[in-house]
N, C-alpha and C positions, 0 to 999 in steps of 0.2 A: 317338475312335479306340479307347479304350481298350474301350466296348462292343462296337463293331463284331469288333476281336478277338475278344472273349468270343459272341458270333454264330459267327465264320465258325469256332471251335474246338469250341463244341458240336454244331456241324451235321456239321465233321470226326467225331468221336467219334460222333455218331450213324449216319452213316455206315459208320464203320469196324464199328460192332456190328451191321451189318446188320438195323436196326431197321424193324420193318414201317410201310409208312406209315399206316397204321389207326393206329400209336401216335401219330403225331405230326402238330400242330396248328400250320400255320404261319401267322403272322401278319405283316402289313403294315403300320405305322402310321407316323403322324405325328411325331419329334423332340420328344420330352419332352411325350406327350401321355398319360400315364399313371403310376399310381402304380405302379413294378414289383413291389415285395411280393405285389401279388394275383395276380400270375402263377404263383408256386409253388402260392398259395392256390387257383386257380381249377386245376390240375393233381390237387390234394387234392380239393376239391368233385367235380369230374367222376367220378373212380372212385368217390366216394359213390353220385351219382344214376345211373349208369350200369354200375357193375361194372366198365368196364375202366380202362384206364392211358392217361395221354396225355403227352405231352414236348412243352412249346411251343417253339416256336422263332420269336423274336422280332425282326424287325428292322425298320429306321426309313429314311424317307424324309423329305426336305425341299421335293420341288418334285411338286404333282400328275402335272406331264406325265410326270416321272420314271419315279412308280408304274405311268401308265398305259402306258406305252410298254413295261413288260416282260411285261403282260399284254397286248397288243395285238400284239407284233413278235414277243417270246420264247415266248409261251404258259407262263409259267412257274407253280408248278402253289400259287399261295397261296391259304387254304383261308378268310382274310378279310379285307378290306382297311376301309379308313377313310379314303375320298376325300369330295373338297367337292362340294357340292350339284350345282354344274355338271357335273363330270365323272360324279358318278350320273348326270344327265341322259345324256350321251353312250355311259356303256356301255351304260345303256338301249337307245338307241334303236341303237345299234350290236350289240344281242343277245349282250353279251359280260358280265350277270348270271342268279343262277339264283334262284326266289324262296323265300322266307327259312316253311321251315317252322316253324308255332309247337305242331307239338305234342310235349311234353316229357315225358308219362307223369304219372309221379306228383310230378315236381319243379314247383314253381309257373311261371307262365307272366308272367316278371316285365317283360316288354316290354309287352304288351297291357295290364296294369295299373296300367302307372305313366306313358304317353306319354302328356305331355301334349296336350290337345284345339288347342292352339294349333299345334304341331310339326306331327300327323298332319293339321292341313287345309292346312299351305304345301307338306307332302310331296305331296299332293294336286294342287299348282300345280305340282310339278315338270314338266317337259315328258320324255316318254318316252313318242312314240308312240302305241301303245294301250296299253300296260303304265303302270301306277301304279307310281309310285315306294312308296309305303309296303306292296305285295309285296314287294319286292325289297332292300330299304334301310333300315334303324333306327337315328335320330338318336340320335348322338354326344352331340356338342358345338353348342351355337350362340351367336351373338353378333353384334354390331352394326358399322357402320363409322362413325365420328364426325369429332368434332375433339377434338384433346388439350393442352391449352393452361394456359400460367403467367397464375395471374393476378394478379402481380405486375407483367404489363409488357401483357395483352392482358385487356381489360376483358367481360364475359358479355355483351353485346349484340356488340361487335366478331365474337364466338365463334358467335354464334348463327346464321351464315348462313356457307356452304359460299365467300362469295365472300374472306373474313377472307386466305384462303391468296392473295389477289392484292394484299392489301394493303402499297402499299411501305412503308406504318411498319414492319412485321417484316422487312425485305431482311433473308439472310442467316441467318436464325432461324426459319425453313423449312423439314421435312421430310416429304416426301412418301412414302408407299410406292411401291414399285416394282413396282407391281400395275396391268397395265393396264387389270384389268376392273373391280375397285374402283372406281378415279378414274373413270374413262367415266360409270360407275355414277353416280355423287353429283354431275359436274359436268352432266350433260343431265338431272339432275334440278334442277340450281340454275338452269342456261340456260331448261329448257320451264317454270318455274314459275308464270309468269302464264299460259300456256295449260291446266295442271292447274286453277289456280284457277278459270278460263275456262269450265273442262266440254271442252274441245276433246282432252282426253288423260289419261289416268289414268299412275298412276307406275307400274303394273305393264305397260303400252301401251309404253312406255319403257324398260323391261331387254328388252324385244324390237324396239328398235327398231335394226338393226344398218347403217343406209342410212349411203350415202355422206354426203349433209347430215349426219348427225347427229357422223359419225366427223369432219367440217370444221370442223363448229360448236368441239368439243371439241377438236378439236388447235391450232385458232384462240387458245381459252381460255386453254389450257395453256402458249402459246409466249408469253402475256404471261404467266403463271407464273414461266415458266423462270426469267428473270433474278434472282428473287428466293427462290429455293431454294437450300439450303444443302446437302440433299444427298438422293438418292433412294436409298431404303433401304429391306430386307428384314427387319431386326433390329434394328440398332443404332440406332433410332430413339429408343428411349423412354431408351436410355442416355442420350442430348444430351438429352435433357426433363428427367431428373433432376438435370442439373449444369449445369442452366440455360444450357446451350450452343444447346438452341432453347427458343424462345417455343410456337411452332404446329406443329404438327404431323397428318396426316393419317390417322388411326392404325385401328386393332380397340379392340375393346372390353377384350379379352383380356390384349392389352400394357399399355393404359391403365389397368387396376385394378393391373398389377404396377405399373407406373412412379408410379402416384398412392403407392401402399403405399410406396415404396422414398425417393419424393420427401418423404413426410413425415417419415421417421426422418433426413431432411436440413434440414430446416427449409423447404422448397419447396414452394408451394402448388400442385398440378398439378389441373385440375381437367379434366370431361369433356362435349362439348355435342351433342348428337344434333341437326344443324339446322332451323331452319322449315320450308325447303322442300322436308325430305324427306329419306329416307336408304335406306341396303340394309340387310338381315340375312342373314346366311348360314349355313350347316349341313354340318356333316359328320357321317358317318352310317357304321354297319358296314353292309358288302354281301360278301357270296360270289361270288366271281367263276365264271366258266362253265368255268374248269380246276383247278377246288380238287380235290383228290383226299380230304379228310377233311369231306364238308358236314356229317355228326353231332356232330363236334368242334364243329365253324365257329359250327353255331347254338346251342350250349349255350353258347359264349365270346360270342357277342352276349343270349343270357339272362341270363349270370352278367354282363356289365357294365349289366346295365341294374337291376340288385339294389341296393334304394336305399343300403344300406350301404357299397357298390363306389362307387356315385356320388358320394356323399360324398366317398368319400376319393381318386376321381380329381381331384373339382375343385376340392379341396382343394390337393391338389400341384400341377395345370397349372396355377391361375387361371383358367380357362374355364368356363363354364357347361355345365352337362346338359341334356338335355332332359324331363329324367323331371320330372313332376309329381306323385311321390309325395308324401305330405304330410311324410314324415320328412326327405324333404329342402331343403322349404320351412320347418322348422320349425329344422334346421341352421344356416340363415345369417339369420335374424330377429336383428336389435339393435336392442332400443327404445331404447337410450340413445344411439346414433351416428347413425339415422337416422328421415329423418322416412315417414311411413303412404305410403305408395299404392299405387294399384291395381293388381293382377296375378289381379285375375278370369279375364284373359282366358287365363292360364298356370296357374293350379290350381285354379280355378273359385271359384263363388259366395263362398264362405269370406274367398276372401283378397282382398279390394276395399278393403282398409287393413292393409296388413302392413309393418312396419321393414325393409325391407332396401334393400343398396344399391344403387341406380337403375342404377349404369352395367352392373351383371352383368343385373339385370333392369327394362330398361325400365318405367316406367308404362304403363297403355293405353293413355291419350292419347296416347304418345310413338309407341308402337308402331301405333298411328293411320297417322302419317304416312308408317309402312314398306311398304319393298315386297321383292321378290327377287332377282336377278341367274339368268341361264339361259346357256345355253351356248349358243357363236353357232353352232358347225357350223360349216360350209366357211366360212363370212365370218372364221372366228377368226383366217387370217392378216392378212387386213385391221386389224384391231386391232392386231394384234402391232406390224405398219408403222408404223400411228400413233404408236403408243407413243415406236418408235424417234426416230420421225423428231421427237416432243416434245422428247425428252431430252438427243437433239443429239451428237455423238462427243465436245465440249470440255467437259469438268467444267469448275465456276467453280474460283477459287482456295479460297473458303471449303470446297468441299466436299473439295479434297485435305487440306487441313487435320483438316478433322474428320475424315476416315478416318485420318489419320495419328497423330492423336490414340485414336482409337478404338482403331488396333491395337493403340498404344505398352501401353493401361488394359487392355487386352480380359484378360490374364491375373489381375488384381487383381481385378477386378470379378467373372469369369467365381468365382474363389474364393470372396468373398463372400456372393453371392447362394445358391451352395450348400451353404455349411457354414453361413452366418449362419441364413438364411431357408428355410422347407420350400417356401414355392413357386415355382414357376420357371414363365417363357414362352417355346415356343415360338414360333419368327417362321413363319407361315403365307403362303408364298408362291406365291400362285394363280396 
């Protein structure tokens, strides 16, 4: 609340000074998806490389449809946003991005030089029409969808297949995201898995596969689920993982490195399993939407966050990965002493085919083998939405009023801790 204030009072004051909109840079983003410091700092930068003055203005969202509905219905005029992969897909093809110029003068051109070759060919896979996503779009953040698990109670083979979350040894000890595309995602990749093996279907055949079977097969799945969920959740998930309130959980990659960090200075062993039969990766990325009134601003603010020093220290504070492959910042999260070598060839090339870092922010290539990507369904998405609903059912169990009743009682304690204890904090990303 107390940001939002400081939002809706600097926009008052800029307002009130009748301040040209040539000065000011308004931005859209994600709930604790950035280090704020660099925002005065990238207001200093800009009058450097460019001579004039810019005043950003700052504010945050928590649910995609949110963002995209006031750019969709309001026409409201923000000059860059930071949606997920899917909904790039969608403004795409709904002609509601403008494409992202790279040339910057004499200031370096620090997107084109640091995107890793891995990013710029799944942007490649985005669906937009005849428009390519990597005109239009420059990855953010990205990361994985898994499983997050104690393995004090649930053992690394239990963990290692998507179906762990049907197992009644964990009734009750169960959290699911409350993400319909997600789940859909990873369980008809656990359901079609002998037909990928098969040759009969590929996993990427699969995030486009939006037919009524596929939507029966999964909600079929899910409502043997149900009974043994403890509770579906946006956020408060990795909170139960750390206080051993859940076992399993179906999590990001993103919450899982905070929960794993947070669970060890507990004595809890959290550990994280990308399954055999496959997984999603997903990406959010800046874009300029098609009623920015500042796009000179817009694209210097997606140059200056893609500057590996910026990157650094944004993912440093969310917990979430970059996309940039510069080497300075593959050279930032190296620890040969906590973790063991492998392969990330395929994210900053040749060089790094045995590098310490750790696995859950950057996949192996092996692991990253078995990934694919999630798309946007278009007019079938309320179909999903249906499913969803009709999974999860209008009666919470008993265990899950509990834990929310629990969760709210802690939410103040914890909500403290993590931000004065700890510099990083997660975001709950709710697709």
């Amino acid at each position: 609340m107390k940001k939002l204030l400081t939002v809706v009072a600097a926009a008052a004051l800029l307002a009130s000074c009748m301040q040209n909109r040539d000065q000011i840079l308004k931005v859209y983003n994600w709930s604790d998806y950035i280090d704020e410091s660099v925002i005065p700092e990238f207001e200093q930068w800009y009058e450097e490389q460019t001579g004039l003055k810019i005043k950003v203005i700052y504010q945050t969202f928590d649910v995609n449809e949110t963002m995209l509905s006031k750019i969709e219905k309001g026409h409201e005029d923000f000059d860059v946003l930071c949606p997920s992969d899917y909904i790039i897909e969608r403004m795409l093809q709904n002609h509601l991005l403008l494409p992202i110029d790279r040339n910057f003068g004499e200031t370096p051109n620090y997107i084109d030089e640091n995107l890793s070759p891995y990013v710029r060919d799944r942007f490649d896979k985005m669906s937009g029409g005849k428009d390519n996503a990597n005109d239009y779009a420059v990855g953010y953040m990205w990361g994985t969808t898994g499983i997050l698990y104690n393995a004090k109670y649930v053992t690394d083979e239990e963990a290692s297949t998507w179906d762990v979350i049907r197992n009644p040894k964990f009734a009750d000890k169960i959290f699911i995201k409350d993400s319909p595309r997600d789940v859909f995602s990873q369980i008809i990749i656990y359901l079609r898995h002998d037909d990928v093996l098969a040759g009969k279907v590929t996993l990427d055949e699969l995030m486009t596969d939006s037919s009524d079977d596929a939507l029966e097969a999964v909600e079929a799945y899910m409502k043997q689920v149900r009974p043994l969920v403890a509770g579906w959740e946006a956020d408060f998930g990795k909170d139960q993982m750390t206080q051993e309130r859940g076992w399993v959980s179906l999590n990001w990659s993103g919450d899982a490195v905070w929960a794993i960090e947070e669970a060890e200075e507990m004595g809890v062993d959290l550990r994280y399993s990308l399954p055999k039969e496959g997984f999603a990766v997903w990406f959010d990325g800046w874009v300029i939407p098609k009623f920015a009134q500042n796009i000179t601003a817009a694209k210097y603010w997606i140059n200056f966050m893609s500057r590996p020093d910026i990157v650094i220290r944004n993912v440093d504070v969310t917990g979430y990965v970059s996309v940039s492959g510069a080497p300075e910042v593959l050279e930032a999260f190296i620890d040969e002493e906590k973790y063991e070598p492998i392969d990330l060839s395929y994210f900053f090339g040749p060089g790094a085919d045995s590098v310490c870092v750790n696995p859950v922010l950057y996949p192996d290539k092996a692991d990253i083998e078995r990934s694919t990507q999630e798309h946007d369904w278009g007019d079938r998405t309320p179909e999903l939405v249906a499913m969803w609903s009709r999974v999860k059912g209008e009666n919470a169990n008993g265990m899950t009023v509990v834990v929310v009743a629990v969760f709210l009682a802690a939410l103040v304690a914890i909500a403290v801790y993590t931000r004065v204890v700890k510099k990083k904090k997660s975001r709950g990303r709710k697709r």
